[in-house]
N, C-alpha and C positions, 0 to 999 in steps of 0.2 A: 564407305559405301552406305547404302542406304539399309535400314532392318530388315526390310523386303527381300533385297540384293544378296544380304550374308547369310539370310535361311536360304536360299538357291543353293549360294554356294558353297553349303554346310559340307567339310568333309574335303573340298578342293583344293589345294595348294595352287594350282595353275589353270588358267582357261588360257587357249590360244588361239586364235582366229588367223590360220596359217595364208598366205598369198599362193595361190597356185592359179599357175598362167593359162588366159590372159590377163586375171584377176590383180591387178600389182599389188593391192590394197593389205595389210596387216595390222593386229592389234592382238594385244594382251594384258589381261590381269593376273597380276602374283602377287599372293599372301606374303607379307614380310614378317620377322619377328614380333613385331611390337602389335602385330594382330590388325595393322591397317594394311590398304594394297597401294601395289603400285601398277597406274595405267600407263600403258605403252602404246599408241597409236604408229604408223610409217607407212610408206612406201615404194615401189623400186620404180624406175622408169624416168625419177629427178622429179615427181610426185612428192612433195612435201606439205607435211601439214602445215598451219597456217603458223604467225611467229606470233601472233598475239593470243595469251590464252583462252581471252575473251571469246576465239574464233573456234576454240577445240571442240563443245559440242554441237553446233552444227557442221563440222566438217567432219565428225564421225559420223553423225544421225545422215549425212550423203553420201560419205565415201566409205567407211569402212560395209563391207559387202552383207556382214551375215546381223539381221538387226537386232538378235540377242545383245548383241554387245553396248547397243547404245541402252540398251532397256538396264542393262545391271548398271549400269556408273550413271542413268536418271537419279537426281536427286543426292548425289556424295557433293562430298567434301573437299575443296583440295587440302590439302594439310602444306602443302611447297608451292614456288612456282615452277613452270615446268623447265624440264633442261634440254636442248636438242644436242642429238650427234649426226654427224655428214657424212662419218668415217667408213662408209658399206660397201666398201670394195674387198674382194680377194684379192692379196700380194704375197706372193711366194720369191723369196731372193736365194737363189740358188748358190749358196755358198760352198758346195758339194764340187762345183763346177771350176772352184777358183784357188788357190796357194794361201794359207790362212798363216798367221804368226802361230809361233808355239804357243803353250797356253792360254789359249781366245776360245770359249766355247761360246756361242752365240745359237739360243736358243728363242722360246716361245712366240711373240708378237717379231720381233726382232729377225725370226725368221719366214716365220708365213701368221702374216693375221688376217680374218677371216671376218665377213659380213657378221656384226652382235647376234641377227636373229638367229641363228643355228644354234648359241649357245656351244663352240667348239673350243673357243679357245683356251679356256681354261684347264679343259677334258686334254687336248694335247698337251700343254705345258706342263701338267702331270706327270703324263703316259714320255716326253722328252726327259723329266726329271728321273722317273724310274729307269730307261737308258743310259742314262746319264751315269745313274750308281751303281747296275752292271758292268757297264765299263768301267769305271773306278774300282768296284769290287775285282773282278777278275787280274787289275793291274795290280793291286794288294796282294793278291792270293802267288803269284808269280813275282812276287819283290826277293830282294836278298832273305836268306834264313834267318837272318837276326829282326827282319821285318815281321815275318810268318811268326817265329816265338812270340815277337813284341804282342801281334793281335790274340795270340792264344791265351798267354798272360793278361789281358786285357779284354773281358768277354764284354765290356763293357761300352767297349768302343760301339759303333755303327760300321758297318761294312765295307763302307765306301770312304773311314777313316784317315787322315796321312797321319804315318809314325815314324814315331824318334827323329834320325835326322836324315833320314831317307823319303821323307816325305814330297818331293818335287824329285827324285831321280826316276821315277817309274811313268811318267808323264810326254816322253816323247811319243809324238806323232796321234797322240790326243785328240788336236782337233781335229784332223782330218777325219780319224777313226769316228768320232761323231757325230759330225754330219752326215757322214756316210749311212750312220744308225739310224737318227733320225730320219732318214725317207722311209722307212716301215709306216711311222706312225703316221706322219705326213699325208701320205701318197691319197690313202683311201680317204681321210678327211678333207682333202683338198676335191677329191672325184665327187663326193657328197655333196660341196657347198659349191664349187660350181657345174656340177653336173644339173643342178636345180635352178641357177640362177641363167642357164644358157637358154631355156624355154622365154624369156620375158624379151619383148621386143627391145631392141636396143641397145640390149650387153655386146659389151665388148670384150673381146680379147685376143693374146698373141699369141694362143697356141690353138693350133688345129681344134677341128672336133672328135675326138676319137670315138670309136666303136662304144668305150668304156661309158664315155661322159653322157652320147646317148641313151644306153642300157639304163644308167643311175636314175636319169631323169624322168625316166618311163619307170622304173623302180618305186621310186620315190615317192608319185601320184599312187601309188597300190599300195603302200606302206599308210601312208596319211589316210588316206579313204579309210582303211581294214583299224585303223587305231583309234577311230572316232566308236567303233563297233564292238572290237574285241579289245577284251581289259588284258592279255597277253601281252599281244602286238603294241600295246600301248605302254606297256611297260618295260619292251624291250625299245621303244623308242624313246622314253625318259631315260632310260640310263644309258643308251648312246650318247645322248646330249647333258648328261649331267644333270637332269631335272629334277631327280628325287631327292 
């Protein structure tokens, strides 16, 4: 960015220029380690920026909505060429639903991946992982006695552990038991990303509109408005998303 650009943004790690409907329009700047950014331009609606990058700043300086944003990336640098993703659907596979083999845990992206901008999917495949070693934990904890010694003798282990040679006998009914877990984590993140994306002309989807997905969507415009204002709300909205 330009000298101008990074006194602005003295102190920022993120600016977002969020799409909120009718608006499709998106972009963002984030600080990376190495102290340069990286810009993100998009859109929802099959609105796509242009493929030559020659074409990216007049298709921001028209389309992206709010014109700070063309004003801070006047004048940088690309340091790369740019990369596109297409992949901004929500897909949830209900594997909860269906007879799964013994030992198959089938988690994160695998099981519901989520439009990039929300910044969700990592924040789940986490919050799955930490499920994941409760469950494990507690089937250690209820293993044969010689298992329970082994872990007490061994403070060293991790929780979610297998010992000695009872490591695969505590393991029945596994997967089912979690996926069943994972809808906790699921559920609301999934009401989030398209609870927000049902307002844009032209989404689709196969499941009803519930009371829930409504509520979010009208939520969501009062959370974003109130987190441009107060530095609270705005901190409880970066670390929903993983942003800090």
């Amino acid at each position: 960015l330009s000298s101008e650009a990074e006194q602005k943004l003295q102190g920022l790690n993120l600016v977002y220029f969020t799409a909120q409907a009718p608006e499709p329009h998106l972009a963002m700047l984030q600080r990376l380690e190495d102290g340069s950014w990286m810009i993100c331009v998009g859109a929802y609606q099959g609105l796509y920026p242009p493929l030559q990058d020659s074409e990216l700043p007049a298709y921001i300086q028209r389309d992206v909505w709010h014109p700070a944003y063309s004003q801070l990336i006047a004048g940088s640098t690309a340091l790369t060429p740019s990369s596109r993703f297409y992949g901004t659907s929500n897909i949830w596979r209900h594997y909860e639903e269906i007879p799964l083999p013994e030992n198959l845990v089938i988690m994160a992206d695998s099981v519901c991946s989520f439009n990039p901008v929300y910044g969700q999917g990592m924040a789940v495949a986490a919050m799955e992982a930490i499920a994941l070693d409760s469950l494990l934990s507690r089937r250690n904890m209820t293993a044969t006695p010689a298992a329970a010694t082994a872990l007490a003798d061994n403070p060293h282990s991790t929780r979610s552990s297998s010992i000695g040679t009872s490591r695969y006998n505590n393991l029945q009914g596994l997967s089912e038991e979690f996926q069943h877990a994972a809808l906790t984590v699921l559920q609301p993140a999934w009401d989030l990303a398209t609870g927000m994306e049902r307002k844009f002309a032209g989404a689709k989807s196969n499941e009803p509109k519930p009371f829930m997905a409504a509520f979010i969507a009208g939520y969501t415009d009062v959370v974003f408005e109130l987190a441009a204002k107060d530095m609270v709300v705005r901190c409880c909205l970066d670390f929903a998303c993983l942003l800090v």
